[in-house]
C-alpha positions, 0 to 999 in steps of 0.5 A: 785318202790323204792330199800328199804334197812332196817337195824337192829339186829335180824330179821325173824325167830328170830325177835327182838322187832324193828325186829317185827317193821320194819318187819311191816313196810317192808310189808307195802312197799313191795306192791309198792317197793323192800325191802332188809334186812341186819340183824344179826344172831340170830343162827350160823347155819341161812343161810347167804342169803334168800328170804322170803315174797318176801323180799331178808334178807343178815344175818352178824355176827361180829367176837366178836358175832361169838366168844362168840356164839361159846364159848357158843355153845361148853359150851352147847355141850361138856364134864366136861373138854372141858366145863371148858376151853369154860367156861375160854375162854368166861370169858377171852373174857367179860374181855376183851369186858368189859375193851375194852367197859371202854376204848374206846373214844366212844360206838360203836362197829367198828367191827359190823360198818364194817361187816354191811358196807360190807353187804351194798357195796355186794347189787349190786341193785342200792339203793334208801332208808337205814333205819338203826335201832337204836339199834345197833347205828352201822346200821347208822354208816354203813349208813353214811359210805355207803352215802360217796360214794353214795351221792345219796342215802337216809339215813332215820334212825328209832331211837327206843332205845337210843344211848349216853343216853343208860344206859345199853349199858354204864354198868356204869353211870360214863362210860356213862357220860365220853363218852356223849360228844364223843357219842353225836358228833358221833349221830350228824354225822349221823344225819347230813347224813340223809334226814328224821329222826324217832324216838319213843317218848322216844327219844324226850327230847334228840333231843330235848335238843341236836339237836334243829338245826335238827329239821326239819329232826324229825318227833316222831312217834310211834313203827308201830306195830297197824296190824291187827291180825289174830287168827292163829290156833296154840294154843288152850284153854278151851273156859270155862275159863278165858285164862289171856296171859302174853308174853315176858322176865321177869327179876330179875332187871328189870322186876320182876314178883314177885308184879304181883305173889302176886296180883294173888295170892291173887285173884286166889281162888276167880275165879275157871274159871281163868287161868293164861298162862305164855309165858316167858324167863328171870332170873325170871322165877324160880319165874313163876315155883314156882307160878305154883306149888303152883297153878297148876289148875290155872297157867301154865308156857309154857316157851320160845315159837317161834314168831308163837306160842306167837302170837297165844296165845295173839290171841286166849286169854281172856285178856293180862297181862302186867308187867311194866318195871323198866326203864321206859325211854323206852316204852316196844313194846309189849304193841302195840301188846297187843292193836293191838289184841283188847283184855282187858289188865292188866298193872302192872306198876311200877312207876305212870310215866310208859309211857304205862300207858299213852298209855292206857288212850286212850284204853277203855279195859284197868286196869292199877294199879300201885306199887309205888302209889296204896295200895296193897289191891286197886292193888288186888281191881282194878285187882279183879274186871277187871276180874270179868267182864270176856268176855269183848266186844273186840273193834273194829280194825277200832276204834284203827286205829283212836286212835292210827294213828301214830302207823300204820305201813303205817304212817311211811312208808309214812315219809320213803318214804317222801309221807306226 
């Protein structure tokens, strides 16, 4: 029996999406190995430690993230006047953490390296195994720190958003270039700590390009989320209708909803049976609540849900809707939970080089129209007469296995635990 450290952000009950993948793998481990968690608060109030499915979960909060939730929590909590100076205060604060982020010779937050290196050195169990998660880069910085003074540790990091080619994280593109170079040094310090080495495919020009004298620590894998899923009995549906489920975030800039209105709302008439269910959060959402007015019979907006609830509704539905990202140099995990559930799926993608387009080929209920390629009326065509086909045979679970093998969470379970 092995002692499994896994370190990411947000974990149970508030699972991130590489929460939801470690999640899987961690109950692919958990049969033969002990599993600890180090995670970040999600909310101020979660208790620090917890055992939860026999796995043991220590929760770290840095003083920046402390900061800003407080402020965000006095925001929501208190009068016009004391609501105007949390207000100031947590303005004050992005200030800073903007002009800090600019300045600063690196990306990286050393007071989160810190505070998940203490949650390390307080596991007095021996450890075996560090699967730090990236992102936040910070968990293989901690690794690495924790390696120096115990050599015989494995440090085996799972790469899934990138680090040093991370627009995002860099807020501008002139502030990415400027810190590539100091980015790049600190990816190949742990890199160069660690046994094994995942990461999804979104990473495999990066490695490859930069790191082509550690190729023998890579192995690509996919985001382990191919589980069998089972119908929990949370959320119901009139068995009549056409149940279309769409889950997740939906954003102004970058995953906009509003193409995905417009196809619907050209069809919607066109099947009484149809209905639309909305799972969503995001600054797009004022767009879902429009469409529901103008459609109440046919949309229904449910907003922010729990985990249990969303997987529930994906479950128990007719189809699942996907709306593509505009970034498309990351491949969104939702579209593996999507498969995993056997179901007929609707992707809009934006570009004709969206990654998920690729995924479903191999799919056999699978309508992907794309914005940038396909005339509007072959969008509402293509999507038109997918739904026309209403109960499609589901697949079986069996046959996604063998399709997409390296998306189970036990494939990389085994390169973890260096069982291949």
């Amino acid at each position: 029996m092995k002692h499994i450290v896994l370190m990411m952000s947000n974990y149970y009950p508030y699972f991130s999406a590489v929460g939801v993948c470690l999640g899987n793998v961690a109950d692919v481990m958990l049969k033969e190995n002990k599993v600890t968690v180090i995670c970040e608060k999600f909310d101020m109030d979660e208790a620090d430690t917890e055992i939860c499915n026999n796995q043991r979960i220590i929760r770290i909060i840095s003083k920046s993230t402390s900061f800003r939730k407080t402020m965000q929590i006095g925001i929501q909590d208190s009068n016009a006047i004391q609501k105007a100076g949390y207000n100031f205060l947590l303005f004050v604060f992005r200030c800073l953490e903007y002009t800090k982020c600019i300045l600063s010779k690196n990306s990286v937050k050393y007071d989160l390296v810190n505070t998940y290196s203490q949650a390390l050195e307080s596991i007095h169990d021996p450890i075996d195994v560090i699967v730090p998660a990236c992102m936040p880069f910070e968990t293989l910085m901690a690794a690495e720190t924790y390696k120096k003074y115990h050599s015989d540790v494995e440090v085996v990091p799972f790469l899934f958003d990138k680090f040093a080619e991370n627009s995002t994280l860099h807020r501008t593109k002139w502030n990415k270039k400027l810190k590539m170079k100091n980015n790049l040094a600190l990816e190949k310090l742990t890199f160069e700590a660690s046994e094994r080495i995942l990461y999804a495919p979104s990473w495999e020009e990066h490695l490859h390009k930069n790191f082509e004298c550690l190729n023998e620590k890579f192995r690509s894998v996919e985001h382990p989320l191919i589980k069998k899923i089972i119908a929990v009995d949370l959320v119901h549906y009139d068995d009549r209708r056409i149940n279309v489920v769409y889950t997740g975030t939906v954003m102004l800039n970058s995953r906009n909803p509003e193409p995905t209105i417009k196809i619907f709302d050209a069809i919607i008439d066109q099947y009484p049976d149809l209905l639309l269910h909305f799972y969503a959060m995001g600054t797009a959402i004022g767009k879902i609540e429009d469409f529901q007015l103008k459609h109440q019979d046919y949309v229904v907006f449910h907003g922010q849900v729990p985990t249990e609830i969303a997987h529930s509704a994906v479950a128990n539905s007719t189809m699942l809707l996907s709306i593509g990202n505009v970034d498309i140099t990351q491949t969104p995990s939702k579209i593996f939970e999507y498969i995993s559930c056997c179901k007929p799926i609707i992707h809009i993608a934006v570009y004709a080089l969206d990654p998920v387009i690729d995924i479903l080929k191999s799919y056999p209920l699978a309508c992907c129209v794309c914005l940038e390629s396909d005339s509007f009326e072959e969008q509402v065509r293509s999507v038109g007469s997918f739904i026309a086909q209403k109960k499609i045979t589901e697949i079986n679970f069996s046959d996604l296995e063998k399709i997409y093998f390296n998306a189970i969470p036990k494939y990389s379970m085994d390169f973890i635990l260096d069982s291949n």
